[in-house]
C-alpha positions, -999 to +999 in steps of 0.1 A: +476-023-102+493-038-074+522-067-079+511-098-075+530-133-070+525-165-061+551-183-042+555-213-017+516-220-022+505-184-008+494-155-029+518-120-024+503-082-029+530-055-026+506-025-008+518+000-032+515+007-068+536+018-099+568+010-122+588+013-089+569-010-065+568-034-095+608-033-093+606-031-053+584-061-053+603-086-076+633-080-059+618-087-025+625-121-004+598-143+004+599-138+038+595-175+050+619-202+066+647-215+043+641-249+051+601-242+044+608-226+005+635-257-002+602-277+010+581-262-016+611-262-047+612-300-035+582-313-031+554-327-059+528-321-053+536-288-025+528-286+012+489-277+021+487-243+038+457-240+064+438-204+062+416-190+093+406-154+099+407-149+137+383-123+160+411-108+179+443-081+166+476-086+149+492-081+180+474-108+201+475-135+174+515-134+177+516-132+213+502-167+212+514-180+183+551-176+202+539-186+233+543-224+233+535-233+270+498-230+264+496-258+241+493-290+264+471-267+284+449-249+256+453-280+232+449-309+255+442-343+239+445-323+206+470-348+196+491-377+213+517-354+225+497-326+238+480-336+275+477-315+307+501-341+324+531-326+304+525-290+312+539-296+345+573-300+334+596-268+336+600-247+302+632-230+304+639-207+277+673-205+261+682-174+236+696-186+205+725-165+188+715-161+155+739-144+128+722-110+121+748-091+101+735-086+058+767-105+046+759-135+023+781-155+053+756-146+078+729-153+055+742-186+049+749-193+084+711-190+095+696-222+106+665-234+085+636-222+106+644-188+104+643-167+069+677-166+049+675-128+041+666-110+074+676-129+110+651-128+137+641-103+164+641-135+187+649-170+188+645-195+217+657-231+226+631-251+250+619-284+262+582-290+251+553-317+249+563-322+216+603-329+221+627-324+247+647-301+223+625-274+205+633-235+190+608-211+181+616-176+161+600-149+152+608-123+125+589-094+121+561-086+107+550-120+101+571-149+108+569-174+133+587-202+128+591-239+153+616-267+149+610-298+171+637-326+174+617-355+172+641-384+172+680-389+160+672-375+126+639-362+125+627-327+130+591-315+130+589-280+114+558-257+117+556-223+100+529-195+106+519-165+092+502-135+111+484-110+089+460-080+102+429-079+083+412-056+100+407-034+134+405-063+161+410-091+136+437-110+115+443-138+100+467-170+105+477-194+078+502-221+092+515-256+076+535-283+092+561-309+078+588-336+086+627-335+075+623-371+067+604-393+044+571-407+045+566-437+066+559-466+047+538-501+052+567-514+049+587-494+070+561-500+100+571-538+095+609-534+096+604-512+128+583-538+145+609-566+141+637-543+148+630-514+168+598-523+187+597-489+214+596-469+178+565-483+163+542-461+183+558-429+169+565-444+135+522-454+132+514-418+146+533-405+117+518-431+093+485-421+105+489-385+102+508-380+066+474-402+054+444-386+070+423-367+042+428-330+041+397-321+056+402-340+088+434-318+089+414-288+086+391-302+110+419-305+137+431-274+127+401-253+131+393-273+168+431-259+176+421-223+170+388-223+186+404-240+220+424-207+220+395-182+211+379-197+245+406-172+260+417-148+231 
């Protein structure tokens, strides 16, 4: 049989079989973002992966998964950030020096978007639709990884997953999340009386962290279709 785990909400095969691929496996990373596997040890009840297979290769799927000036074009009135209007800006991309040695120093030194145990084959600093300060990563086979400054303490985080499935086909699994709390009631009236120009992006927040799960999906599924219009 093939070693199995589950970890950080997804379901792991090792491709091989055998006492020594049952070693090989436990011993193996989960290769996803440190700040995405302190999520899940944090978090009760964990993070909601979305799943969808995809018509098109491997190969294709991570070209536009790491291409993020496509999304106010692609993705436009997907969400209040993402509109034509803003894909006029200049995208000027910055390459991040990211600690690559094995040492548990470099290890430790990686930032949290990128994996702990193996550093990335790229890593990028840009201005987006979504924030003026973004990075995106991307660690083979697998792993592509965004961090979005969203205000003075707040970072928006999204992690995807790239798996082939198939000649000409793959599939994507992808989850987003904030660094900082859930926005309360509460909160929305403390921000009105004392921060007013914040209320907009505090109610956005409010009103995503509550929609049901299936209008997530929903959105989600809309995102990859827009791109299967040119994929």
């Amino acid at each position: 049989s093939y070693p199995v785990r589950e970890d950080c909400g997804l379901i792991w095969v090792w491709p091989t079989a055998g006492p020594a691929a049952a070693a090989a496996a436990a011993a193996a990373p989960t290769p996803l973002a440190k700040s995405l596997i302190e999520f899940f040890a944090a978090q009760n009840p964990p993070g909601t992966w979305f799943r969808r297979e995809l018509p098109y290769s491997w190969d294709v799927l991570i070209e536009n998964l790491t291409d993020p000036s496509h999304l106010p074009f692609s993705h436009h009135n997907l969400t209040p950030n993402l509109h034509r209007s803003k894909g006029k800006l200049p995208m000027p991309f910055t390459p991040i020096n990211v600690p690559s040695g094995n040492s548990p120093g470099d290890a430790a030194a990686r930032p949290g978007y990128v994996l702990e145990h193996k550093a990335p084959l790229a890593a990028f600093e840009f201005p987006s639709a979504m924030s003026p300060a973004a990075r995106v990563a991307f660690t083979p086979p697998l792993n592509v990884s965004y961090e979005y400054n969203m205000g003075p303490v707040n970072k928006w985080h999204d992690d995807l997953v790239a798996v082939p499935s198939g000649p000409g086909r793959s599939v994507a699994y992808t989850i987003g999340r904030s660094d900082v709390p859930k926005v309360q009631a509460g909160d929305l009236v403390t921000t009105l009386l004392t921060n007013p120009k914040a209320l907009l992006q505090m109610l956005n927040r409010y009103k995503y962290q509550n929609q049901p799960k299936h209008v997530y999906h929903q959105q989600m599924n809309k995102l990859f279709d827009q791109d299967s219009v040119f994929l």
